[in-house]
C-alpha positions in Angstrom: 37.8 93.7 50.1 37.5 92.0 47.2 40.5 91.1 44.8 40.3 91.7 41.4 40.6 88.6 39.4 43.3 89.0 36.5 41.3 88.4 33.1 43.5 86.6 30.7 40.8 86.6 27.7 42.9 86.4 24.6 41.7 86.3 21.1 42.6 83.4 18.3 45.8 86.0 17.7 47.1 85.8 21.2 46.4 89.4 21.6 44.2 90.6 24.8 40.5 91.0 24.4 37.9 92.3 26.2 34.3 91.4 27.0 31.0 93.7 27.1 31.0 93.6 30.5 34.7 94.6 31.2 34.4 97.6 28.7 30.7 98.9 29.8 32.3 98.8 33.7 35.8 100.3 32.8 34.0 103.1 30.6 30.9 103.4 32.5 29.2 103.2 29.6 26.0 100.7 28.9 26.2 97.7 26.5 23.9 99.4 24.5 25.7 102.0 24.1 29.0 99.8 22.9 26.4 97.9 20.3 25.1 101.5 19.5 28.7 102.3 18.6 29.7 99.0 16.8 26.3 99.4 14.5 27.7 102.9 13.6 31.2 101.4 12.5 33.1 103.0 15.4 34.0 100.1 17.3 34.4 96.3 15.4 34.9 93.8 17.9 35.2 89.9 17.0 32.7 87.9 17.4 32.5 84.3 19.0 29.2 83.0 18.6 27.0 85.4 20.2 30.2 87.1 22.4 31.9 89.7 21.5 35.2 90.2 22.2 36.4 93.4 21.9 40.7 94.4 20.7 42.8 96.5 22.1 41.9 98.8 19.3 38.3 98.8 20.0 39.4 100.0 23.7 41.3 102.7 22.2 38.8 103.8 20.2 36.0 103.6 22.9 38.1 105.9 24.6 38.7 108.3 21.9 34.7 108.1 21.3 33.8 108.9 24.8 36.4 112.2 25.0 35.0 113.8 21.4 31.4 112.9 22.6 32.4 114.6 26.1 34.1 117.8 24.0 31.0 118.0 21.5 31.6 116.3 18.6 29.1 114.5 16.6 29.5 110.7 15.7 30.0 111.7 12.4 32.7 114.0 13.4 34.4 111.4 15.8 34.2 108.3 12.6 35.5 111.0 10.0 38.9 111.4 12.7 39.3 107.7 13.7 39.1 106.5 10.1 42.0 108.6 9.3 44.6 106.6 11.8 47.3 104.8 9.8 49.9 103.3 11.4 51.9 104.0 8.0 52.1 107.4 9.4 52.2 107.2 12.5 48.8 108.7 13.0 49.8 112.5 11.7 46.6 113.1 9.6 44.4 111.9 12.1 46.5 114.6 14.5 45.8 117.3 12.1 42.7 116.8 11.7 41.8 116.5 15.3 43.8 119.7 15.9 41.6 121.5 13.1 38.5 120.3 14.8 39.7 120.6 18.6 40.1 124.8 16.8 37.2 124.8 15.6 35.6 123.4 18.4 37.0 126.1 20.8 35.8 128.9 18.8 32.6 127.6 19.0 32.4 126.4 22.8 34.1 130.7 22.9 30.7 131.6 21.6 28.6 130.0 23.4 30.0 131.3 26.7 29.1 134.4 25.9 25.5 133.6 24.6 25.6 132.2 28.2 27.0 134.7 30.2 24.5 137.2 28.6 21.9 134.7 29.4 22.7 135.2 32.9 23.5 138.9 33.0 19.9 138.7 31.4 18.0 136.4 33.7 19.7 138.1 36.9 18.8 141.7 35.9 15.4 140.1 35.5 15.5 139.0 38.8 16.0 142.5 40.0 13.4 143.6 38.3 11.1 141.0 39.2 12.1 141.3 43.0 11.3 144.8 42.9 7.8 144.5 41.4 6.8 141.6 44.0 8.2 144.6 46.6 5.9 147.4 45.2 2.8 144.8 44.9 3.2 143.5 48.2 3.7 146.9 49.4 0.2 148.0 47.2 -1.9 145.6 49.1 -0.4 145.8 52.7 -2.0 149.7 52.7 
């Protein structure tokens, strides 16, 4: 078994960074996708030369990206609640607003469980029905 080497990567602060690699392998998540992000504004790591080197922050806020995606937010949803953070309060607005939207974001998941369990009640009555025509058919043409 391999052993993890211990990454000591700091930036020009002293601060821990990260690389592309290290962030696309934690997250499971392609660099693409972590340039995709950083082009949006979501993510805003420092650049060496043609390296990023991603904060802390940035790691934070990957995470944050990756759970609204996964719970149905939109970018634009996910950049309105990470630009609210300030540390000057402690992150409360960004709390209320993500409560608003985790709310809202309930109702609507609500609704479309029951769009899908008609969908199904649907689709498996049609089945039924469709089994029972292939019987009479099959019956038909076997006299």
């Amino acid at each position: 078994m391999e052993t993890p080497q211990k990454d000591t990567s700091h930036s020009k602060d002293g601060h821990r960074t990260y690389s592309i690699r290290q962030l696309s392998k934690e997250f499971d998540v392609t660099a693409r996708a972590l340039r995709f992000y950083e082009d949006k504004g979501l993510i805003s790591p420092e650049r060496k030369g043609q390296t990023r080197l991603y904060s802390p922050r940035d790691r934070a806020r990957l995470q944050l990206i990756l759970r609204g995606k996964r719970l149905g937010f939109s970018l634009i949803e996910i950049h309105e609640i990470l630009d609210l953070y300030t540390p000057k309060d402690h992150g409360a607005a960004q709390m209320r607003a993500t409560l608003q939207k985790y709310r809202s974001q309930i109702e609507t998941l609500k609704r479309q469980r029951e769009d899908i369990d008609a969908a199904i009640k649907d689709m498996a009555e049609g089945c039924v029905w469709l089994e029972q025509q292939i019987h009479d058919v099959e019956a038909e043409t076997s006299n």
